[in-house]
C-alpha positions in Angstrom: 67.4 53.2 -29.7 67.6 56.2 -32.4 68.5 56.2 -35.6 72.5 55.1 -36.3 74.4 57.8 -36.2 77.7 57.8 -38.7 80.3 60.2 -39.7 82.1 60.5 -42.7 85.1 61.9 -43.3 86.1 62.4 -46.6 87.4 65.5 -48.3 87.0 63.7 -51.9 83.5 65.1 -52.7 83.1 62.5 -55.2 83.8 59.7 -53.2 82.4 60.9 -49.9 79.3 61.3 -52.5 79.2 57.4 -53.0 79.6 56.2 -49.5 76.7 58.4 -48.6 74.6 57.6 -51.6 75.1 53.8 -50.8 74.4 54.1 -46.9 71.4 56.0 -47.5 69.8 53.5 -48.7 69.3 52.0 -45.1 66.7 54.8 -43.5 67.9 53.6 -40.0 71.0 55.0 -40.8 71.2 59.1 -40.2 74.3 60.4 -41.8 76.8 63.4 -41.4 79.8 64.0 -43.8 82.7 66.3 -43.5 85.3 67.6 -45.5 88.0 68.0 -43.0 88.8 67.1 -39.8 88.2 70.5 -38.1 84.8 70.4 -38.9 83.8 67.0 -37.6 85.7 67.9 -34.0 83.1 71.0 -33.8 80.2 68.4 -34.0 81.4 65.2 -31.6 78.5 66.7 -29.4 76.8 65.1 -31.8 78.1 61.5 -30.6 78.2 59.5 -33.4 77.6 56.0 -33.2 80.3 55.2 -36.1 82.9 57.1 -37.8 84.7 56.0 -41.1 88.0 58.3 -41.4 89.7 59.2 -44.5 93.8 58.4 -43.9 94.9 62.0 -45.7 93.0 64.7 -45.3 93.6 68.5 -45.6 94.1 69.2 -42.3 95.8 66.3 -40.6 96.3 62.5 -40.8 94.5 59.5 -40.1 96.6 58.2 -37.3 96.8 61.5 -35.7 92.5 61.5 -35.7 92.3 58.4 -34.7 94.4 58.7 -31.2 92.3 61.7 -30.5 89.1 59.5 -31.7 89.9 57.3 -29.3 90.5 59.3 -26.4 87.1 61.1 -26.7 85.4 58.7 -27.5 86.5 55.4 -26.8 83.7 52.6 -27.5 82.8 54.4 -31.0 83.9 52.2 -33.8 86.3 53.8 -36.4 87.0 52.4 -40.2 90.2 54.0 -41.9 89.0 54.0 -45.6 92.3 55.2 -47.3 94.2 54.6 -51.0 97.1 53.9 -48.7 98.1 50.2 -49.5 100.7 49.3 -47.5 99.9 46.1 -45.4 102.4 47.6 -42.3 100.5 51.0 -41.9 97.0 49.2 -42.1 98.2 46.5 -39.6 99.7 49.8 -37.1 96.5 51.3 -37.2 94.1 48.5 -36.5 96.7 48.2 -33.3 96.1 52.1 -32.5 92.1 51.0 -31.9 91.0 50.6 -35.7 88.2 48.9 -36.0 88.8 48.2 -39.7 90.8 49.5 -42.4 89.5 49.6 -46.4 91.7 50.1 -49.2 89.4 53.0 -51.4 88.2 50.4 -54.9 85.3 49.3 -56.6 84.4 46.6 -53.7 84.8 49.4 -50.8 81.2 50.1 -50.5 80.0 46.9 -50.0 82.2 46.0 -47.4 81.5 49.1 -45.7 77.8 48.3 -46.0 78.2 44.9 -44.2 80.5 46.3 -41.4 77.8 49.4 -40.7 75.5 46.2 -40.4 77.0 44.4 -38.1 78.4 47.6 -35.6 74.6 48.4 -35.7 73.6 44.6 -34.6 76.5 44.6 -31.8 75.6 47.7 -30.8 72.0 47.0 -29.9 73.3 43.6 -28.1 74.3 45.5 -26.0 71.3 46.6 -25.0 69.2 44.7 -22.7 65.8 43.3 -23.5 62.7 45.2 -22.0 59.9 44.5 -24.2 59.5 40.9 -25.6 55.8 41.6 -27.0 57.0 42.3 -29.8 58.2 40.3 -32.3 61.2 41.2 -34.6 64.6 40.2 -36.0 66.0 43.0 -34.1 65.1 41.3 -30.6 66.7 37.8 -31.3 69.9 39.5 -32.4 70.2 41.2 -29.3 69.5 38.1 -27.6 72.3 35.3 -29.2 74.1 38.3 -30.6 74.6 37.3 -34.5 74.8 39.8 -37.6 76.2 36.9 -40.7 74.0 35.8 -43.3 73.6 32.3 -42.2 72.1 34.2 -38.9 69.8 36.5 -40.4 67.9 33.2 -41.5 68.1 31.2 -38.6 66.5 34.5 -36.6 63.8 34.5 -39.7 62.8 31.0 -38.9 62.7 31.9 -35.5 60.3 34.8 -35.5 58.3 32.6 -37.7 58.1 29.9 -34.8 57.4 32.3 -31.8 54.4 33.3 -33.7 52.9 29.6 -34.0 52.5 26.3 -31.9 54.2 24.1 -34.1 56.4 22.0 -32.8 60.3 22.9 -33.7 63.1 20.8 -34.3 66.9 22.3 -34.0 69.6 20.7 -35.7 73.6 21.6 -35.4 76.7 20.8 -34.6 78.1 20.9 -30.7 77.9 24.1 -29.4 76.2 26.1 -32.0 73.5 27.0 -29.1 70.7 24.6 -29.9 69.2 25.4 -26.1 69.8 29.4 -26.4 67.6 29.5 -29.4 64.9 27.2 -28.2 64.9 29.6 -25.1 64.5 32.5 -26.8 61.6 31.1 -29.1 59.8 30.6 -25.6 60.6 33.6 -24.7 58.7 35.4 -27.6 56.1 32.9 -27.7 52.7 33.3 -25.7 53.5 30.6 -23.5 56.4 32.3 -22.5 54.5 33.0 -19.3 54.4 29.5 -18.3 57.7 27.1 -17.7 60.0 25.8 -20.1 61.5 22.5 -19.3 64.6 21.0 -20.1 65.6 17.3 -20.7 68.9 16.0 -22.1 67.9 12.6 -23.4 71.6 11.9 -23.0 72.3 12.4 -19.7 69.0 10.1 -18.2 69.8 6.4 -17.5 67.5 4.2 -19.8 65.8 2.7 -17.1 64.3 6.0 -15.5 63.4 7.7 -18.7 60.0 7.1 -19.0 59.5 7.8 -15.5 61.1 11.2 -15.8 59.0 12.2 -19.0 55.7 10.8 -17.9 56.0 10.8 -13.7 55.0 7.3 -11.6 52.7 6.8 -9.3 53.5 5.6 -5.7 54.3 1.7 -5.8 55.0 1.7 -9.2 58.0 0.0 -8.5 60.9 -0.4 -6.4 61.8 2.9 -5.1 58.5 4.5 -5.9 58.1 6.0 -2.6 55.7 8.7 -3.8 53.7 9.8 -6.7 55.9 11.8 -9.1 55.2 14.3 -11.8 56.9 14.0 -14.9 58.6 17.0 -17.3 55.6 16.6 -19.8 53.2 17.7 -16.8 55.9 20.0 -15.4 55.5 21.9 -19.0 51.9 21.7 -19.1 50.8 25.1 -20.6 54.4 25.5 -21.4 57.1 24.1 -23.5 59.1 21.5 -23.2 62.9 21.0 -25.0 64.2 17.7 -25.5 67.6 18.2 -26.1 69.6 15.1 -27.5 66.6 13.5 -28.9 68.4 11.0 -31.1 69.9 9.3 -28.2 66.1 7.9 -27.3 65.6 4.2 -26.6 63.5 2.4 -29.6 61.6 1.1 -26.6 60.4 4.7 -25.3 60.1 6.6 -28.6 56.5 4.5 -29.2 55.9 5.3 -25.7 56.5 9.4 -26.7 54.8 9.2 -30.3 51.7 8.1 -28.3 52.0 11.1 -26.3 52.5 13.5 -28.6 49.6 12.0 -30.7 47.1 11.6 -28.1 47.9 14.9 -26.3 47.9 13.0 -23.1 49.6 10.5 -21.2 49.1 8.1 -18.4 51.8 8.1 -15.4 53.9 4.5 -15.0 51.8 2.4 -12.6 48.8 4.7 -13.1 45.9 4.7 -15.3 43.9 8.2 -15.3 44.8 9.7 -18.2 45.9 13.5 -18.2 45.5 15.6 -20.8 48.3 18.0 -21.9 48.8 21.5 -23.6 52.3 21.3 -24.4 54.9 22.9 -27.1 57.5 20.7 -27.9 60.8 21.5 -29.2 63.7 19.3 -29.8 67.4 19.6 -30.6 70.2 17.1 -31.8 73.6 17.1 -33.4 73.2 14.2 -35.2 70.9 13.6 -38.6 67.9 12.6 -37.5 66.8 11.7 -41.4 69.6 9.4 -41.5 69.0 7.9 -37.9 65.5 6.7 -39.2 67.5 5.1 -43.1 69.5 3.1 -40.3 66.8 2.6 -38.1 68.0 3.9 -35.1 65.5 6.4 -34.7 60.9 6.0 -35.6 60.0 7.7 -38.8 56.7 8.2 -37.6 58.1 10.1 -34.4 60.6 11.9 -36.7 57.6 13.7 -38.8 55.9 14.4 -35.6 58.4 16.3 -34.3 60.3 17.8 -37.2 57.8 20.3 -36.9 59.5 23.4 -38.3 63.3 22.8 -38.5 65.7 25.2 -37.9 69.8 24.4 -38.7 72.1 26.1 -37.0 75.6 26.9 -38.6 78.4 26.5 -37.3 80.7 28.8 -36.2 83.2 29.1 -39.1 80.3 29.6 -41.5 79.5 32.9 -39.1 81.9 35.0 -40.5 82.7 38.2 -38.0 79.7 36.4 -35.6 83.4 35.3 -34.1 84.3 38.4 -33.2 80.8 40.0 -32.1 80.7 37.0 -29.4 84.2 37.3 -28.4 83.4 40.5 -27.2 80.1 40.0 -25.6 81.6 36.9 -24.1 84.2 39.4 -22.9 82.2 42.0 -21.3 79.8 39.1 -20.0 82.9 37.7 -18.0 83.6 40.9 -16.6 80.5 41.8 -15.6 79.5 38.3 -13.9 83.2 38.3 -12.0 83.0 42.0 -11.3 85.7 43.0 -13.0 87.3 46.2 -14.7 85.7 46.1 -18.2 88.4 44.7 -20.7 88.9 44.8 -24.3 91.0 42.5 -27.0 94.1 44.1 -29.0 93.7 44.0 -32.7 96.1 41.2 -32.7 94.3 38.8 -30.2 90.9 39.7 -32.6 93.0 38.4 -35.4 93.8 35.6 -34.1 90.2 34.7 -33.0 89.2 35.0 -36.4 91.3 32.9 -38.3 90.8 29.8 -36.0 88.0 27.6 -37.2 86.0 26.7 -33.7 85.4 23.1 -34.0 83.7 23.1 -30.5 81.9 26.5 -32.1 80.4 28.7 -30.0 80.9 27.1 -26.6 84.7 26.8 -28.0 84.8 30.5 -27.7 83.2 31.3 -25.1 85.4 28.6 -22.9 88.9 30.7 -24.8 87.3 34.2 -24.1 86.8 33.0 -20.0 90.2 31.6 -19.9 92.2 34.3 -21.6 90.2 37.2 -19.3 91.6 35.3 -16.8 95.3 34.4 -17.5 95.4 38.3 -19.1 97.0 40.8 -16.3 96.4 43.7 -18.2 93.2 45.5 -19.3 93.7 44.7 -23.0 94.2 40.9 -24.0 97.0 40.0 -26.2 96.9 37.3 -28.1 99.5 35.6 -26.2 96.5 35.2 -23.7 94.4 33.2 -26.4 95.4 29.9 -26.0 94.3 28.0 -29.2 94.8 24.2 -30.1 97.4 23.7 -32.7 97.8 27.0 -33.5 102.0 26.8 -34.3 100.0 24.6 -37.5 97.3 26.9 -38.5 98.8 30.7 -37.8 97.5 33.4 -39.7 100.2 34.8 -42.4 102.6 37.6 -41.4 101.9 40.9 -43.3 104.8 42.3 -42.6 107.2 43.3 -45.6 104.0 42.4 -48.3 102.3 44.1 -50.9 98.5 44.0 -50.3 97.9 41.8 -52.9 100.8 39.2 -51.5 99.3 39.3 -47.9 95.8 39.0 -49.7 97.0 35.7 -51.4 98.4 34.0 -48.6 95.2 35.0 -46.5 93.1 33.2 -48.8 95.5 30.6 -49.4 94.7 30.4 -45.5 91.9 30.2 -45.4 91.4 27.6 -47.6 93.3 24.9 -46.1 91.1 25.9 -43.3 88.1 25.0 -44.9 89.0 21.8 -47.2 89.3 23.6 -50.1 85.7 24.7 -49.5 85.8 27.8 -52.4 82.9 29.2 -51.0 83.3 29.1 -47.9 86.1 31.0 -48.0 84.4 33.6 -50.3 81.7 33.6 -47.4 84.2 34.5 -44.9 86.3 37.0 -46.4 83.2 38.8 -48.0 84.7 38.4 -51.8 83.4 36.6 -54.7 83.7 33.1 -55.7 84.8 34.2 -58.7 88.1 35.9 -57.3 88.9 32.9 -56.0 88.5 30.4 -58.7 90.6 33.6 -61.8 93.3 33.3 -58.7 93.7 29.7 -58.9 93.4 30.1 -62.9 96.1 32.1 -63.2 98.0 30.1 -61.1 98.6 33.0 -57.7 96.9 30.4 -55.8 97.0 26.0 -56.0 94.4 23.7 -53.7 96.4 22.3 -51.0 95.8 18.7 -51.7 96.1 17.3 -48.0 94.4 20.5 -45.9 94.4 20.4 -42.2 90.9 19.0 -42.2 91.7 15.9 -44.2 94.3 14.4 -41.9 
């Protein structure tokens, strides 16, 4: 891919000025500003990749702009950047195909900065994957498709691990996509061109676990019909992912910290000893440092395969990560069920992002499948999002408030949401802490003291 193409539309020189000084800064970026509307028409040959539209300009409005914006050019983002406050216009136009709407102040610029970031990221998920030799954030975002903070450091840790053989350990909640990441480190490591195996410790009967890690040999016992290669010998070369390791028998995790200490292992019944070359990578959703305090789980084993540890947030801590994998979810569906490609109306995207995903990613992805299909039209509403609990936990109605109303019940929102969580909430709605806390000083906002979470 090219440089990002943007166009700005702004017929205030000095503002226009500061957008452009501020997105310069990123020499990926290869910007184009206009005064006027008829000029940037004369240059769509151009195709820009992203267009932020002033709402009143000399020669025509916003709305008008954007209809014909999205007629041309349909899958180009558009941000309305306007000193046009009123909640009702901003909410009409984000239902006309917006993808965002600014009000012009001192905080504009950044915001724009982190949206430019993130259309950029989506924009080359979309793109497959044809050259894994090289290593880069760029590739593991178009792989798992994340732009947030939290995600940018989870990617870091990542690149760092594709690049070694140290063993890696992947903590999270369930469904933050433990086994996507550990597939995409084999992927950019240089055993990717040998097998990765996958175990769920979880789902394998007691009994037949060390059989299935370290193979039997025929007569071994009852049942043992043939010799049998184990997933340790299956990986050989390779990598192996032990997903659910917490859930390991007391009994079996000696067995394994011999294994991984020796670098080779002797089949049940058998007694050649084999020697093995494998990468080991291990997930869990549990704590594994306060499995070993209760003794559920070796500390011996625990440092030998903590390796390098990489948490994965979950999803509420993603910020618009929500909405970039609703719609690759989306256009995933629709491709795998061969299907007329579909998009969400500004309403259901709302709605997406002010639920909280307990079951996180794989939460959304089992909505997005089951909305694509109740939806009969092309666009899904968000009556086709069918959310737990949601008469509880709506999103406030902007209609008939002043921007700074709607603003303070959105955060007021959001923080029952998040237990109170200040920062979380600052995280997610890309303002500072310290708005928050002057808000709740001043008395425009007050802590729920029982919040959804806490009942």
């Amino acid at each position: 891919m090219g440089r990002f193409r943007i166009f700005i539309i702004e017929d205030d020189p000095w503002y226009g000025e500061i957008l452009e000084h501020h997105l310069s800064k990123n020499e990926d970026l290869e910007l184009h500003r206009f005064a006027c509307l008829k000029d940037c028409f004369a240059q769509l040959s151009k195709k820009p990749d992203l267009i932020t539209l002033d709402f009143s300009l000399p020669d025509g409005r916003g709305d008008t702009a954007l209809k014909r914006f999205r007629k041309e050019m349909p899958q180009v983002p558009v941000i309305i950047i306007s000193a046009q406050q009123d909640v009702a216009v901003a909410v009409e136009l984000l239902k006309e195909g917006a993808t965002d709407y600014f009000v012009k102040d001192e905080h504009t610029h950044e915001l724009l900065w982190n949206l430019v970031h993130r259309l950029k990221a989506e924009t080359l998920s979309r793109q497959e994957t044809t050259d894994t030799t090289t290593l880069s954030h760029e590739d593991f975002s178009k792989e798992i498709c994340g732009s947030s903070p939290a995600m940018k450091k989870v990617f870091q840790v990542m690149r760092k691990a594709a690049q070694s053989h140290i063993n890696v350990s992947i903590s999270g909640e369930t469904g933050t996509g433990k086994e996507v990441v550990a597939r995409a480190i084999h992927r950019h490591s240089t055993r990717r061109a040998r097998p990765m195996v996958v175990v769920n410790m979880a789902a394998i009967p007691k009994e037949l676990i060390e059989s299935e890690l370290f193979g039997h040999e025929k007569g071994a016992f009852t049942g043992a019909a043939s010799r049998r290669i184990g997933r340790f010998e299956e990986a050989n070369k390779g990598t192996l992912f032990l997903d659910e390791i917490a859930e390991l028998d007391l009994s079996i995790q000696s067995k394994l910290l011999r294994v991984l200490q020796e670098r080779e292992l002797v089949r049940v019944g058998g007694s050649v000893r084999i020697p093995l070359d494998v990468r080991l990578i291990v997930a869990t959703h549990k704590n594994l440092s306060e499995e070993v305090q209760q003794g559920r789980f070796r500390e011996d084993l625990y440092y030998r395969t903590l390796g390098m540890p990489i948490q994965l947030p979950p999803l509420r801590e993603r910020g618009n990560d929500t909405l970039l994998l609703a719609r690759y979810f989306l256009t995933l569906f629709c491709k795998q069920n061969k299907t007329q490609e579909r998009s969400f109306s500004a309403d259901a995207l709302e709605k997406l992002s002010g639920y909280s995903f307990p079951g996180n990613v794989r939460e959304l992805k089992a909505l997005v499948d089951l909305a694509a299909v109740m939806s009969d039209e092309l666009e899904i509403g968000a009556g086709d999002i069918q959310l737990p609990g949601l008469h509880e936990n709506a999103l406030p109605d902007a209609q008939g408030k002043t921007m700074r109303e709607y603003t303070t019940e959105l955060i007021r929102y959001y923080l029952r949401q998040n237990n109170n969580n200040v920062q979380a909430v600052a995280r997610r709605l890309q303002i500072g802490k310290s708005t928050i806390y002057k808000m709740i000083q001043d008395k425009e906002l007050a802590l729920d003291p029982d919040p959804p979470g806490d009942r």
